[in-house]
DOLUM-505832 format. One record per atom (N, C-alpha, C): chain; atom name; x, y, z. Coordinates in pm, whole numbers, plus 32768, in hexadecimal, padded with zeros to 4 digits. Example, Ala and Ser with C-alpha at 12.3 -4.5 7.8 and 13.67 -1.06 7.14 Angstrom:
// DOLUM-505832
  chain  name    px    py    pz
      A     N  8527  7DC7  830C
      A    CA  84CE  7E3E  830C
      A     C  8528  7EB6  830C
      A     N  8505  7F1F  82C4
      A    CA  8557  7F96  82CA
      A     C  850A  8003  8313
// end
This chain:
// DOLUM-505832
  chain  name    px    py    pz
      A     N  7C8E  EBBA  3C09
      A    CA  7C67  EB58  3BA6
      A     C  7CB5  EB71  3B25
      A     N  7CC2  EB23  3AEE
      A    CA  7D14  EAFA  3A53
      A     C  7C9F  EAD9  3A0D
      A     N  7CD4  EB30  3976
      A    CA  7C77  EAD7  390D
      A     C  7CCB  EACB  38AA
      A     N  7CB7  EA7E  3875
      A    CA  7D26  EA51  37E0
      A     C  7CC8  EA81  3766
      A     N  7CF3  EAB1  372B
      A    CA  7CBC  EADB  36A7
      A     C  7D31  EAA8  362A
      A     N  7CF3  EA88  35DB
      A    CA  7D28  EA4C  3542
      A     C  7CDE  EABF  34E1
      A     N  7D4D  EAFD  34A5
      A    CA  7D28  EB4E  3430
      A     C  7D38  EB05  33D0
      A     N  7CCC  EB1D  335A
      A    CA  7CCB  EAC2  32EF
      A     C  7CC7  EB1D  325D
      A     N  7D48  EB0E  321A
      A    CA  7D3B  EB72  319F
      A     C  7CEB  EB61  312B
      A     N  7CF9  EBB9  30E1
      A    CA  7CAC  EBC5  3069
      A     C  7CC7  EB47  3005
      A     N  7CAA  EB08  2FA9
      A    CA  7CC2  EA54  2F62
      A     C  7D1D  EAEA  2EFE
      A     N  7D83  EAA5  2EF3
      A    CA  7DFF  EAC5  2E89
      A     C  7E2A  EA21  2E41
      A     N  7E63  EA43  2DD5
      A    CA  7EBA  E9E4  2D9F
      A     C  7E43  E98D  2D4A
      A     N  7DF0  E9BA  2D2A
      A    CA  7D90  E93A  2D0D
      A     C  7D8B  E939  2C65
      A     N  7D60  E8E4  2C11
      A    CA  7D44  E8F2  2BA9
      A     C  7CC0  E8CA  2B59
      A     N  7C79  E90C  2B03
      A    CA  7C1F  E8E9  2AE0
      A     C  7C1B  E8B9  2A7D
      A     N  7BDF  E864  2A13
      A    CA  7C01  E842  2998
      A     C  7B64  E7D4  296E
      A     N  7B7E  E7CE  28DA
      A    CA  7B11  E76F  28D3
      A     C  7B51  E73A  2824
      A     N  7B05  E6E3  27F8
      A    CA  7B44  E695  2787
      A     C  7B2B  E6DF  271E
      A     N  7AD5  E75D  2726
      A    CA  7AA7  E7BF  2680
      A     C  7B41  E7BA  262A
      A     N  7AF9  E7C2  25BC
      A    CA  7A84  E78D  2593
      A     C  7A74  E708  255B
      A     N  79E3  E711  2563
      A    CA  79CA  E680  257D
      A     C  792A  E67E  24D3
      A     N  794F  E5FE  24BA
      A    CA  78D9  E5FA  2467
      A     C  7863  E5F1  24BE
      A     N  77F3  E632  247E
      A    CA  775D  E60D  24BF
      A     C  7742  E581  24B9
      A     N  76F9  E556  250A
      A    CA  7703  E4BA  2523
      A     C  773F  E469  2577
      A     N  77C7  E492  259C
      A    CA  7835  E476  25C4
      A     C  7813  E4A8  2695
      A     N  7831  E459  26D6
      A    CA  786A  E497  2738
      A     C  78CD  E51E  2785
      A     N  7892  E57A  27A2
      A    CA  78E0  E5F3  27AC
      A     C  78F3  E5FB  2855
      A     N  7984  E60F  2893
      A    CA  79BB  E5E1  28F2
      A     C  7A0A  E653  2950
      A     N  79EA  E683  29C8
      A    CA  7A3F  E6D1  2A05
      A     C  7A87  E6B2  2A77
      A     N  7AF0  E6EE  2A8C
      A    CA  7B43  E6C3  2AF3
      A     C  7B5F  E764  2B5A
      A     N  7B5B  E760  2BDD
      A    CA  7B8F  E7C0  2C30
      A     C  7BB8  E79A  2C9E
      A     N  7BFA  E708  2CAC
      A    CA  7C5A  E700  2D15
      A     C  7CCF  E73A  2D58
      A     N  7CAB  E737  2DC6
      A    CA  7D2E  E786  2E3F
      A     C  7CFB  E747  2E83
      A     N  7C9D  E6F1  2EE3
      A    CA  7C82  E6E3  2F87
      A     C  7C54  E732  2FAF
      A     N  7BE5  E77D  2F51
      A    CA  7B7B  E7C7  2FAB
      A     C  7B0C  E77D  3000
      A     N  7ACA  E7C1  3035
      A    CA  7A65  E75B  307A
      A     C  79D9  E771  303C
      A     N  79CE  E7A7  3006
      A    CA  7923  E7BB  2F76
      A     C  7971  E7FE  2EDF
      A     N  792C  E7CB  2EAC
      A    CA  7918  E812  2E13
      A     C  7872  E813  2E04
      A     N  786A  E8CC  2DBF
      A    CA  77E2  E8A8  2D84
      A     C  7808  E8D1  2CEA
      A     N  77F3  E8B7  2C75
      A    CA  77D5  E8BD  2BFF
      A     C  775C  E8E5  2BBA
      A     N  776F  E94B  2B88
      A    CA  76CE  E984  2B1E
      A     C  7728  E988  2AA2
      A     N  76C1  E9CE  2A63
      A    CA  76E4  E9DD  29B8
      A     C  7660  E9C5  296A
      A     N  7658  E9D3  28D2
      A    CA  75F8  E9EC  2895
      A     C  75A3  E961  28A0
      A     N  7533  E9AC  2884
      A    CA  74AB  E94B  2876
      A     C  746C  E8FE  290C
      A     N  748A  E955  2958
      A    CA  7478  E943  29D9
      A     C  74D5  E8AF  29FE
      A     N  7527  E8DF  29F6
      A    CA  75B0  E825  2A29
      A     C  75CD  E856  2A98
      A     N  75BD  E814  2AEB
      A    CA  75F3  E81F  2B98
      A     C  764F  E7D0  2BB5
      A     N  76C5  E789  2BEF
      A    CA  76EC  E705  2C26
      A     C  7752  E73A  2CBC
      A     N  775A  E6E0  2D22
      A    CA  779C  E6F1  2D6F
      A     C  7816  E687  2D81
      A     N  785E  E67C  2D23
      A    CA  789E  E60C  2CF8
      A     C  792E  E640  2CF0
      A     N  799A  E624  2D2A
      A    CA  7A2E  E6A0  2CCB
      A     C  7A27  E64F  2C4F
      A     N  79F4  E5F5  2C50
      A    CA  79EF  E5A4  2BC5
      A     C  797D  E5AF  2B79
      A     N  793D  E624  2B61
      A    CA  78C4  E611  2B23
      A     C  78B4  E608  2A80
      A     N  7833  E5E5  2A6D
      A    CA  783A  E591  29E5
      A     C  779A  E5C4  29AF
      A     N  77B5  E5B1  28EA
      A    CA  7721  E5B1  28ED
      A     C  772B  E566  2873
      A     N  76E7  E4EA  288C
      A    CA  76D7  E479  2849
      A     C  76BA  E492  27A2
      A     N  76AB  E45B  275C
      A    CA  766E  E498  26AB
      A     C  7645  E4F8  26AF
      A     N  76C0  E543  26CE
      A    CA  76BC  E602  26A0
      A     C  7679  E60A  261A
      A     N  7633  E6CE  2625
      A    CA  7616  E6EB  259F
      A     C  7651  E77E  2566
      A     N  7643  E786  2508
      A    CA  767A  E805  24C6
      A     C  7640  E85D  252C
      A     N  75E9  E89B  257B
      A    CA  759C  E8C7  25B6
      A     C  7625  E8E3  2652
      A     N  7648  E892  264A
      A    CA  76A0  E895  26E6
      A     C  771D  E8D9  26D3
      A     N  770D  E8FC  2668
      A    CA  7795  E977  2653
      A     C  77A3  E9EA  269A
      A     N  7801  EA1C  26F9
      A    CA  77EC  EA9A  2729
      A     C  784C  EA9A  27A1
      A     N  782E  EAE4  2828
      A    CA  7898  EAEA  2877
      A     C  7847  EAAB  2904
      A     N  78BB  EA7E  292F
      A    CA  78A6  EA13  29A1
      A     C  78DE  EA2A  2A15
      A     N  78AE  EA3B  2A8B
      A    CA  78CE  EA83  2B15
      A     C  78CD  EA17  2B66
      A     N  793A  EA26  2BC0
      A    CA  794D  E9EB  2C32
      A     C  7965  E9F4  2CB8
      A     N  7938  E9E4  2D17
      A    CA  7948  EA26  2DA7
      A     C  794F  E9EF  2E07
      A     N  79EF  E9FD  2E47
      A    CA  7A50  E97F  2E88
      A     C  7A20  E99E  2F25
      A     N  79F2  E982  2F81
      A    CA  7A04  E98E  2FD0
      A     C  7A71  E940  3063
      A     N  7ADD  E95E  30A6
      A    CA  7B23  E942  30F8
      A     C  7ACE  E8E0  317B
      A     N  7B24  E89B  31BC
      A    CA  7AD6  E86D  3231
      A     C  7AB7  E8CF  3293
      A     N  7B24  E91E  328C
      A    CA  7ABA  E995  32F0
      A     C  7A86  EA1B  32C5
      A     N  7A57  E9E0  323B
      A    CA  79D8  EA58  3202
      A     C  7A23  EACE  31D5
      A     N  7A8C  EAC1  317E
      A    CA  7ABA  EB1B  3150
      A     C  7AAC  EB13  30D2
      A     N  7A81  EB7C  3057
      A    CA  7A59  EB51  2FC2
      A     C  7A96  EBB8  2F74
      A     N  7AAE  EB36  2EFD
      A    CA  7AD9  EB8C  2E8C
      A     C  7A71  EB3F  2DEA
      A     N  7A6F  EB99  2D97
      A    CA  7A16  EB86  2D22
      A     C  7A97  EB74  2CA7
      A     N  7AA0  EB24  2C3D
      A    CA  7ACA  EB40  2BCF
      A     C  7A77  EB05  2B6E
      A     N  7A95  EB0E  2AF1
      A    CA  7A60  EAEA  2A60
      A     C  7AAD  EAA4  2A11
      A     N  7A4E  EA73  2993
      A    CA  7A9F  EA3E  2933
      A     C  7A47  EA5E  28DB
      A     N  7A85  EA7C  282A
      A    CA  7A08  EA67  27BF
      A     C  7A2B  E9FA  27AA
      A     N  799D  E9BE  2758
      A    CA  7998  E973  2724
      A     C  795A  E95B  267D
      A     N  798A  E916  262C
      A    CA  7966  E91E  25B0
      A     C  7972  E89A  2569
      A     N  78CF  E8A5  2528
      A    CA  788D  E81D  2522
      A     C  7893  E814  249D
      A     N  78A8  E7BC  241E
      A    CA  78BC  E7C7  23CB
      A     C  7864  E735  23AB
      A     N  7842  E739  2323
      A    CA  7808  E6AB  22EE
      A     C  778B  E710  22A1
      A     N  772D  E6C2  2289
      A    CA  76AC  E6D1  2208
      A     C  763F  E6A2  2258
      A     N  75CF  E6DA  223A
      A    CA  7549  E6E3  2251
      A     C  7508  E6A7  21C3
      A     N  74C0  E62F  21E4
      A    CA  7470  E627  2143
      A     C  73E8  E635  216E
      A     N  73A6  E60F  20CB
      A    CA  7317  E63F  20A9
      A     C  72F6  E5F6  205D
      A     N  72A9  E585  206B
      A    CA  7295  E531  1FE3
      A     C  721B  E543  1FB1
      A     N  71E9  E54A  1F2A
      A    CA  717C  E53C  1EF2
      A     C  711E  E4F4  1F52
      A     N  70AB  E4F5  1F6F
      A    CA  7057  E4B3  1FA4
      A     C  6FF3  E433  1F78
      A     N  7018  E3C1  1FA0
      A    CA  6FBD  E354  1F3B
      A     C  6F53  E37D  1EF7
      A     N  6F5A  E318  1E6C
      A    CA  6EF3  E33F  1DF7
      A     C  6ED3  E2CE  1DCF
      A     N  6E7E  E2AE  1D52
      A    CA  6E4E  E254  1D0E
      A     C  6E24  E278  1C92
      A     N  6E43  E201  1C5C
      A    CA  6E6C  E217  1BAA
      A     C  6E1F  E19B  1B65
      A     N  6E10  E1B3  1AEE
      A    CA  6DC6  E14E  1A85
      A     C  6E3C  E0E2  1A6D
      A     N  6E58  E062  1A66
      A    CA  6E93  DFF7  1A44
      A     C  6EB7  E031  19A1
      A     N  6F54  E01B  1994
      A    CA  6F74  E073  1910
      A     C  6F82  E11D  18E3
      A     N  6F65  E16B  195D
      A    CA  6FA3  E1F0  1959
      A     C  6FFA  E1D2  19D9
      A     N  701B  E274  19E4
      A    CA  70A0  E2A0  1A32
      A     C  70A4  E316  1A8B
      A     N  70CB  E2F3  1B0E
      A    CA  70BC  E37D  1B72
      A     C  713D  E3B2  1B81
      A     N  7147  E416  1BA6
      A    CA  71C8  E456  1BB8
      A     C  71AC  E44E  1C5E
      A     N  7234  E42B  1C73
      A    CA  7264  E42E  1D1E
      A     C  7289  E4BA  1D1D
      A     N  72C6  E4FF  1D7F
      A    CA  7324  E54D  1DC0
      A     C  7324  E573  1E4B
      A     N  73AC  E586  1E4B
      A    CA  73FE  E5A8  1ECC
      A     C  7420  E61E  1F0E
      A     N  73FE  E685  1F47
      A    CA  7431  E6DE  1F54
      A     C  7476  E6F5  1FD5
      A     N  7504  E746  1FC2
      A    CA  755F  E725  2019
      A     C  75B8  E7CD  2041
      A     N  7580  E7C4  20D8
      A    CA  75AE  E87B  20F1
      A     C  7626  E83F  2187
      A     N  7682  E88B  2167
      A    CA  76DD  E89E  21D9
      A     C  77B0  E8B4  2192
      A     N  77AF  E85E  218E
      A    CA  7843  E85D  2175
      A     C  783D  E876  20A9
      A     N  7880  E83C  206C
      A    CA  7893  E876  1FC3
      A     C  78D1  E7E5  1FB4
      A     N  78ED  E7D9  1F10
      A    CA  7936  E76C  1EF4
      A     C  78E6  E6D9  1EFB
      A     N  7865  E6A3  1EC9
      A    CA  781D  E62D  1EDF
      A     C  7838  E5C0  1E84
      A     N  7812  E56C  1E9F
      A    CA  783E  E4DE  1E3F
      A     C  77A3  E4BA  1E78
      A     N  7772  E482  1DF5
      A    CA  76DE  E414  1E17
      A     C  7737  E391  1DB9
      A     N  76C9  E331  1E4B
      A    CA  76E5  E299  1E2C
      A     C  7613  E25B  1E73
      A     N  75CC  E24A  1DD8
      A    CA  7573  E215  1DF6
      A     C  7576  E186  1E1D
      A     N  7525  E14E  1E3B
      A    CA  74EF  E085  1E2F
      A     C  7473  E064  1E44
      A     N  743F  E024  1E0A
      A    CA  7462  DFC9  1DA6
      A     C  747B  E03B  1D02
      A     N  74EA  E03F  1CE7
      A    CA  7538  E068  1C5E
      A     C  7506  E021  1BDD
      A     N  74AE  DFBD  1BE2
      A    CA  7482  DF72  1B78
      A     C  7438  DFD0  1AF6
      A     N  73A0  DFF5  1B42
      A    CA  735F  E036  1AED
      A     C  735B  E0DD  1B0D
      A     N  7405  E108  1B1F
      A    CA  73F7  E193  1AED
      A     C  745E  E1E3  1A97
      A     N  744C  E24C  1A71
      A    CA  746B  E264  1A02
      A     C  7514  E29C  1A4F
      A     N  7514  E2B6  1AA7
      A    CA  7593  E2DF  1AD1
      A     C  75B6  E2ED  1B40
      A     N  75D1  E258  1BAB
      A    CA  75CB  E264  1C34
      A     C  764C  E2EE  1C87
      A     N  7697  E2FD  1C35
      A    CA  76CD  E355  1C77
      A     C  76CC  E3F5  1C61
      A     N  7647  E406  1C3F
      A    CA  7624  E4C4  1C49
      A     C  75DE  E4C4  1CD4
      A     N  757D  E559  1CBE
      A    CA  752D  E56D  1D07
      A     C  74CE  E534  1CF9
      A     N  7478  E56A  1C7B
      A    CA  740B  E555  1C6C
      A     C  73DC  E4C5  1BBE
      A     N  7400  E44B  1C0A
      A    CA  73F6  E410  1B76
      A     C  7372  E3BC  1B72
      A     N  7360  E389  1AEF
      A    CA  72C2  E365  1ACA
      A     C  72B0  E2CB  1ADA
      A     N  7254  E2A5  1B4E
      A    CA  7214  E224  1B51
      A     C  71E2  E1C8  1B06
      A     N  71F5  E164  1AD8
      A    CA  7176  E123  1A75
      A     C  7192  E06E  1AA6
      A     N  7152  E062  1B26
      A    CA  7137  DFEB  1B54
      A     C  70E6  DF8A  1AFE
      A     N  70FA  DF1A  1B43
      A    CA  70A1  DE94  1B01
      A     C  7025  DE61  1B6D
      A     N  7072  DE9E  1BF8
      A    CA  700C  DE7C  1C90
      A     C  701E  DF01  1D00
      A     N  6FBE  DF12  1D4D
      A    CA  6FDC  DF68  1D8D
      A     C  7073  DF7F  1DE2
      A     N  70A6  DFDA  1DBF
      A    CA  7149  DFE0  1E05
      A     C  715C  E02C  1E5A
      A     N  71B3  E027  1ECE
      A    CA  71DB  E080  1F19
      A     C  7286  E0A1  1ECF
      A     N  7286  E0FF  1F0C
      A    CA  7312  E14E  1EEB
      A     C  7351  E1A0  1F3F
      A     N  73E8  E17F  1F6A
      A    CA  740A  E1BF  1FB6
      A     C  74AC  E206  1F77
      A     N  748A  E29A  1FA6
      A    CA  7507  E2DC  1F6B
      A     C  7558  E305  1FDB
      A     N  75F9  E2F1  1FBC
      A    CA  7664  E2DD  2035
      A     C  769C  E389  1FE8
      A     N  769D  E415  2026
      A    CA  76D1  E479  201D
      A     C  774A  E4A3  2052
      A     N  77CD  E497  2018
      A    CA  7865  E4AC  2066
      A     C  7883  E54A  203F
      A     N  788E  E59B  20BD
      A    CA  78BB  E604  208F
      A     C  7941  E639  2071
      A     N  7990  E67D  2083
      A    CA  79F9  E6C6  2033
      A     C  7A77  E693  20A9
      A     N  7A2C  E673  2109
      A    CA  7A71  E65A  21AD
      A     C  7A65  E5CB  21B9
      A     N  7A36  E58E  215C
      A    CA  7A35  E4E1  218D
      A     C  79C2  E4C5  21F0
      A     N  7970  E53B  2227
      A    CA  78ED  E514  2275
      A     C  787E  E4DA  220C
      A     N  7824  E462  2228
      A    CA  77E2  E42B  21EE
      A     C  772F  E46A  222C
      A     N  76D4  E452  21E5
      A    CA  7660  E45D  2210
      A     C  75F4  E3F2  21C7
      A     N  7581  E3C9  21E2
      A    CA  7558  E32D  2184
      A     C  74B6  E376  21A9
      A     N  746B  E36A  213B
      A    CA  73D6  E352  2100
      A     C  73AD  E2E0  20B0
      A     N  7334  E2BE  20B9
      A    CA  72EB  E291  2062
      A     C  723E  E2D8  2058
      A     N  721C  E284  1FB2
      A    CA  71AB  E297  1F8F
      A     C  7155  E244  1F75
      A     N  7122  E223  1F45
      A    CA  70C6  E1B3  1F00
      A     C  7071  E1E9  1E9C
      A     N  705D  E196  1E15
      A    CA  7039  E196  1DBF
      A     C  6FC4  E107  1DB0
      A     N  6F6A  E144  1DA6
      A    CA  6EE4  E0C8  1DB7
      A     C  6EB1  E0AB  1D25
      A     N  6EA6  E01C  1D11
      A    CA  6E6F  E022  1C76
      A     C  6DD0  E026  1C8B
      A     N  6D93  E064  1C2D
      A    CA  6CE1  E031  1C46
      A     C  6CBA  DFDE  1C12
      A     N  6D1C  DFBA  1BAE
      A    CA  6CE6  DF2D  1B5F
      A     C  6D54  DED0  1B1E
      A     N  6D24  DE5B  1B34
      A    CA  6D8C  DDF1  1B1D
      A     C  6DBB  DDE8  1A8A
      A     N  6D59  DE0D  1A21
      A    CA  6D93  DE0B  1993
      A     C  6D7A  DE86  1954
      A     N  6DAA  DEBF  18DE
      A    CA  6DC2  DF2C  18BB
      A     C  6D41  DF34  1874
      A     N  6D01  DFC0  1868
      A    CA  6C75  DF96  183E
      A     C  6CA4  E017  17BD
      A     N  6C6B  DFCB  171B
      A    CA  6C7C  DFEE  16BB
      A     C  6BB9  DFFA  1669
      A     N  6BBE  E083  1668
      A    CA  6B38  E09C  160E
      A     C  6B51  E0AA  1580
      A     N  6AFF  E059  1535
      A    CA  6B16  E066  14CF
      A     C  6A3A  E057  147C
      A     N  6A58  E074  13F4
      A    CA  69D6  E052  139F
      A     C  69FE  E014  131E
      A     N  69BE  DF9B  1355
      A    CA  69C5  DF48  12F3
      A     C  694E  DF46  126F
      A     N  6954  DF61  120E
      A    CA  6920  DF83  11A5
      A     C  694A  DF6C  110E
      A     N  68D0  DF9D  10D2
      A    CA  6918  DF8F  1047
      A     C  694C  DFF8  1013
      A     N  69DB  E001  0FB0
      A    CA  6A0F  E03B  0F9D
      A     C  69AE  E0D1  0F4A
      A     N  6931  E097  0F02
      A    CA  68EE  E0E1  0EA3
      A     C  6886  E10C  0F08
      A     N  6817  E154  0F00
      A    CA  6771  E161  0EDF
      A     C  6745  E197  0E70
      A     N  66C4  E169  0E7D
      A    CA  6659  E190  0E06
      A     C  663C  E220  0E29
      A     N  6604  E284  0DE5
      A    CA  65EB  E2BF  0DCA
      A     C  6547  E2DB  0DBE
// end
Protein backbone atom coordinates (compact mmCIF):
# COMPACT_ATOMS: atom_id res chain seq x y z
CA UNK A 1 0.00 0.00 0.00
CA UNK A 2 0.95 3.72 -0.75
CA UNK A 3 0.09 6.66 1.21
CA UNK A 4 0.71 10.16 0.09
CA UNK A 5 1.42 12.50 2.70
CA UNK A 6 1.61 16.46 2.18
CA UNK A 7 3.85 18.22 4.65
CA UNK A 8 2.64 21.53 5.49
CA UNK A 9 5.14 24.29 6.83
CA UNK A 10 5.19 26.73 9.36
CA UNK A 11 3.03 30.39 7.78
CA UNK A 12 6.29 32.54 6.88
CA UNK A 13 6.25 35.71 4.89
CA UNK A 14 3.20 37.18 6.47
CA UNK A 15 2.66 40.64 7.70
CA UNK A 16 0.89 42.11 10.41
CA UNK A 17 -0.08 45.67 10.65
CA UNK A 18 -2.96 47.83 11.71
CA UNK A 19 -3.73 51.71 11.07
CA UNK A 20 -2.28 53.00 14.86
CA UNK A 21 -2.56 55.33 15.57
CA UNK A 22 -5.73 56.11 15.33
CA UNK A 23 -7.95 58.78 17.13
CA UNK A 24 -10.51 57.34 19.71
CA UNK A 25 -13.71 57.34 17.96
CA UNK A 26 -12.35 56.49 14.82
CA UNK A 27 -12.25 52.98 13.45
CA UNK A 28 -9.11 50.97 14.37
CA UNK A 29 -8.20 48.29 11.63
CA UNK A 30 -5.95 45.15 11.28
CA UNK A 31 -4.61 43.34 8.55
CA UNK A 32 -2.70 39.69 8.55
CA UNK A 33 -3.03 38.45 5.18
CA UNK A 34 -1.04 35.54 3.52
CA UNK A 35 -3.82 32.73 2.71
CA UNK A 36 -4.00 31.28 5.89
CA UNK A 37 -6.95 29.27 6.57
CA UNK A 38 -8.08 30.94 10.31
CA UNK A 39 -7.04 33.98 12.06
CA UNK A 40 -7.85 34.38 15.68
CA UNK A 41 -7.26 37.95 17.14
CA UNK A 42 -7.29 39.04 20.98
CA UNK A 43 -6.00 42.16 22.51
CA UNK A 44 -7.10 44.49 25.24
CA UNK A 45 -10.47 44.80 26.75
CA UNK A 46 -11.36 41.41 25.93
CA UNK A 47 -11.43 42.02 21.67
CA UNK A 48 -11.52 38.70 19.98
CA UNK A 49 -12.07 38.63 16.00
CA UNK A 50 -11.48 35.86 13.55
CA UNK A 51 -11.22 38.08 10.67
CA UNK A 52 -7.38 38.62 8.83
CA UNK A 53 -9.28 41.78 8.57
CA UNK A 54 -10.29 42.52 11.92
CA UNK A 55 -11.71 45.69 13.14
CA UNK A 56 -13.04 47.51 16.17
CA UNK A 57 -15.58 49.92 15.30
CA UNK A 58 -15.49 53.55 17.57
CA UNK A 59 -12.33 52.62 19.27
CA UNK A 60 -11.42 54.06 22.72
CA UNK A 61 -8.41 55.35 24.42
CA UNK A 62 -8.84 52.17 26.45
CA UNK A 63 -7.86 49.85 23.30
CA UNK A 64 -4.36 50.88 23.38
CA UNK A 65 -1.96 48.08 23.86
CA UNK A 66 -0.68 44.95 22.04
CA UNK A 67 -2.54 42.86 19.67
CA UNK A 68 -1.97 39.08 18.88
CA UNK A 69 -2.60 37.07 16.13
CA UNK A 70 -2.71 33.39 15.33
CA UNK A 71 -2.45 32.19 11.68
CA UNK A 72 -3.30 28.95 11.27
CA UNK A 73 -2.31 26.84 7.79
CA UNK A 74 -4.81 24.46 6.03
CA UNK A 75 -3.12 21.69 7.45
CA UNK A 76 -2.90 22.98 11.04
CA UNK A 77 0.28 24.37 11.17
CA UNK A 78 0.56 27.78 13.48
CA UNK A 79 2.28 30.70 13.90
CA UNK A 80 1.41 33.82 16.43
CA UNK A 81 2.58 37.48 15.78
CA UNK A 82 1.75 41.04 17.20
CA UNK A 83 1.34 44.50 16.64
CA UNK A 84 1.12 47.64 19.17
CA UNK A 85 -1.19 49.69 18.98
CA UNK A 86 -1.63 53.38 20.00
CA UNK A 87 -4.76 55.20 20.45
CA UNK A 88 -4.60 58.75 20.68
CA UNK A 89 -7.57 61.46 20.93
CA UNK A 90 -9.34 62.98 24.41
CA UNK A 91 -11.71 61.72 26.85
CA UNK A 92 -14.17 64.52 28.13
CA UNK A 93 -16.12 65.38 31.26
CA UNK A 94 -18.68 67.90 31.17
CA UNK A 95 -20.17 69.71 34.03
CA UNK A 96 -23.39 68.04 34.74
CA UNK A 97 -26.83 69.90 34.02
CA UNK A 98 -27.91 72.71 36.39
CA UNK A 99 -30.40 75.39 36.87
CA UNK A 100 -30.15 78.96 37.42
CA UNK A 101 -32.33 82.10 38.32
CA UNK A 102 -33.34 84.09 34.94
CA UNK A 103 -30.49 86.92 35.07
CA UNK A 104 -27.51 85.11 36.84
CA UNK A 105 -24.83 82.89 35.40
CA UNK A 106 -23.48 79.24 35.53
CA UNK A 107 -20.19 78.29 34.71
CA UNK A 108 -19.92 75.29 32.19
CA UNK A 109 -16.76 73.15 32.06
CA UNK A 110 -15.00 70.67 30.18
CA UNK A 111 -12.59 68.49 31.29
CA UNK A 112 -10.30 66.87 28.91
CA UNK A 113 -7.59 63.88 29.75
CA UNK A 114 -5.61 62.04 27.04
CA UNK A 115 -3.51 63.71 24.38
CA UNK A 116 -2.20 67.82 25.34
CA UNK A 117 -2.74 70.83 23.19
CA UNK A 118 -6.92 71.62 23.33
CA UNK A 119 -8.90 74.22 21.54
CA UNK A 120 -12.69 74.72 22.98
CA UNK A 121 -15.41 75.73 20.52
CA UNK A 122 -18.80 76.10 22.56
CA UNK A 123 -22.67 76.64 20.86
CA UNK A 124 -24.79 78.31 21.17
CA UNK A 125 -21.74 81.20 21.64
CA UNK A 126 -24.44 83.86 22.18
CA UNK A 127 -24.80 84.12 25.93
CA UNK A 128 -21.25 83.25 26.98
CA UNK A 129 -18.63 84.96 28.18
CA UNK A 130 -16.02 83.07 26.13
CA UNK A 131 -17.02 80.21 23.85
CA UNK A 132 -13.62 79.20 23.24
CA UNK A 133 -12.04 78.22 26.87
CA UNK A 134 -12.75 75.55 29.08
CA UNK A 135 -14.68 76.66 31.52
CA UNK A 136 -16.83 79.95 30.46
CA UNK A 137 -19.92 81.65 32.18
CA UNK A 138 -23.60 81.14 31.03
CA UNK A 139 -26.23 83.78 31.29
CA UNK A 140 -29.22 82.58 29.12
CA UNK A 141 -32.60 84.22 28.37
CA UNK A 142 -34.33 80.33 28.01
CA UNK A 143 -33.29 77.15 29.00
CA UNK A 144 -30.11 76.17 26.72
CA UNK A 145 -28.35 73.30 25.78
CA UNK A 146 -24.69 73.54 24.95
CA UNK A 147 -22.48 71.65 23.20
CA UNK A 148 -18.59 71.83 23.36
CA UNK A 149 -16.51 70.44 20.20
CA UNK A 150 -12.76 69.52 22.03
CA UNK A 151 -9.75 69.27 19.20
CA UNK A 152 -6.74 67.94 20.56
CA UNK A 153 -3.06 68.65 19.75
CA UNK A 154 -3.54 65.63 17.01
CA UNK A 155 -6.63 67.03 15.24
CA UNK A 156 -8.80 64.21 17.16
CA UNK A 157 -12.11 65.81 18.09
CA UNK A 158 -14.41 64.77 21.07
CA UNK A 159 -18.19 66.65 21.56
CA UNK A 160 -20.36 67.20 24.99
CA UNK A 161 -23.14 68.95 26.01
CA UNK A 162 -24.97 70.44 29.03
CA UNK A 163 -27.97 72.16 29.74
CA UNK A 164 -28.69 75.05 31.60
CA UNK A 165 -32.48 75.28 32.82
CA UNK A 166 -34.03 78.64 33.67
CA UNK A 167 -36.55 78.45 36.79
CA UNK A 168 -38.09 81.45 35.89
CA UNK A 169 -39.16 83.30 32.96
CA UNK A 170 -38.39 86.93 34.33
CA UNK A 171 -35.68 88.11 36.46
CA UNK A 172 -36.99 88.46 39.91
CA UNK A 173 -35.78 91.82 41.64
CA UNK A 174 -36.48 92.42 45.60
CA UNK A 175 -36.66 95.53 46.53
CA UNK A 176 -38.55 97.98 49.69
CA UNK A 177 -40.36 100.40 48.73
CA UNK A 178 -40.60 103.10 51.35
CA UNK A 179 -40.08 106.34 52.60
CA UNK A 180 -36.93 107.75 52.41
CA UNK A 181 -37.34 109.15 56.32
CA UNK A 182 -39.08 107.62 59.66
CA UNK A 183 -40.34 109.09 62.66
CA UNK A 184 -38.81 108.54 65.51
Amino acid sequence: NKIKVEVDGLPTNFNVTSNSPVCSGQNLQFDATDGFASYYWNGPNGFFDDSPFAHIFNSTLADSGMYYVQMVTPGGCRATDSTHVTMIGTDITVNPDTAICKGTSAELSVKAAGSTGYSYSWTPSASLTDAAIANPKATPDATTQYTVKVVDGFGCTNTGSVTVKLSNSIVVKAGIDASAYICR
